[in-house]
C-alpha positions, 0 to 999 in steps of 0.5 A: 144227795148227789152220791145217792142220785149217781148210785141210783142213775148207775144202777138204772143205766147198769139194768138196761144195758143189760137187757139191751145186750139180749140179757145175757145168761152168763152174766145173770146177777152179776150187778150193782144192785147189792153193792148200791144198797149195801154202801147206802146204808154204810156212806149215806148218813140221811134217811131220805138218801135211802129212798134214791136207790129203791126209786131206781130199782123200781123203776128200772124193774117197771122198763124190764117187765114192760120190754119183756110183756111181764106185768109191771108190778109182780109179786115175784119182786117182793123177795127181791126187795126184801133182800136189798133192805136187809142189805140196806140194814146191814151197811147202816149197822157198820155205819153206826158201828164206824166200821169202814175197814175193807176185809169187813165191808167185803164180808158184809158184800159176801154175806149179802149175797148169800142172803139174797141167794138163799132168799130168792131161792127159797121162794122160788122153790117153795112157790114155784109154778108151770107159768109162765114157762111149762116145767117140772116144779120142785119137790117141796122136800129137802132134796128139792129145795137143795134142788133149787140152791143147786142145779134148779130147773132141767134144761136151765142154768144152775142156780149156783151160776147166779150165786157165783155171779152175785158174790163176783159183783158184789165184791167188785162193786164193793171194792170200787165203792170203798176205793172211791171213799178212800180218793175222796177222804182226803178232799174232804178232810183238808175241806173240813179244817179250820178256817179252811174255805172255798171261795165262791165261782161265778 
């Protein structure tokens, strides 16, 4: 439980930082998150470990929407969900697989961003409304849906920037995940053989 509760406290302290730096555009979607859900599924062999991350994803969700008057439990979040257990899905299928080598793993980091690009944005277009801000919605046509992939909203970020953000962290976080396994393998291994023990501290 231990490297679940510090994923999840890492990935609560992460959010709020970032919403107490002014939640800076440039650094949109570069985040944790994917990567935390992603090496859950893949490292965390109990199924109740699971349910550390989302408890820090919630409630961190709940602080940003109550620091910026949203409500604290939207619809908007249910796409975002949806993609973090798909995400969680994944690692848990290369878990049951054995498959922990790098090039793999930093695929899967890859494929999950672009689910979670795809998906999130596919909403937004298709459900897109002037509120909370007044702006030109999307054309539900093909162009307007590449619109939202792309460029998004005039006088806004491009919605690649998000994208760009997504695929930089995940990689990064990914890696320092499997790095971090790959320094403790060998604690773990020589603690595991025969007659091997620790004895106990006072």
């Amino acid at each position: 439980m231990v490297p679940a509760l510090l994923l999840t406290f890492a990935a609560l302290l992460y959010r709020l930082f970032f919403i107490l730096a002014g939640a800076p555009v440039v650094w949109a979607n570069f985040s944790p998150l994917a990567s935390i859900f992603l090496c859950s599924g893949l490292f965390l062999g109990a199924k109740r470990a699971a349910l550390f991350p989302v408890l820090g994803l919630l409630l961190s969700d709940v602080l940003i929407n109550a620091h910026f008057h949203a409500p604290l439990l939207d619809t908007r979040m249910i796409p975002g969900y949806f993609c973090f257990g798909m995400i969680f899905l994944i690692g848990a299928w290369l878990r049951r697989r054995d498959v922990h080598a790098l090039i793999p793993v930093l695929l899967a980091a890859v494929c999950s961003s672009i689910l979670f690009y795809v998906v999130t944005n596919t909403i937004a277009w298709y459900f897109d409304a002037p509120v909370p801000l007044s702006i030109p919605l999307y054309p539900k046509t093909f162009a307007g849906w590449l619109q939202a992939l792309t460029v998004g909203h005039p006088g806004f970020p491009p919605t690649y920037l998000f994208l760009r953000n997504t695929v930089f962290s995940d990689l990064l976080f990914t890696s320092l995940f499997l790095l971090t396994q790959a320094l403790l393998r060998p604690h773990r291994t020589s603690s595991d053989l025969p007659g091997h023990f620790t004895h106990p501290t006072v």
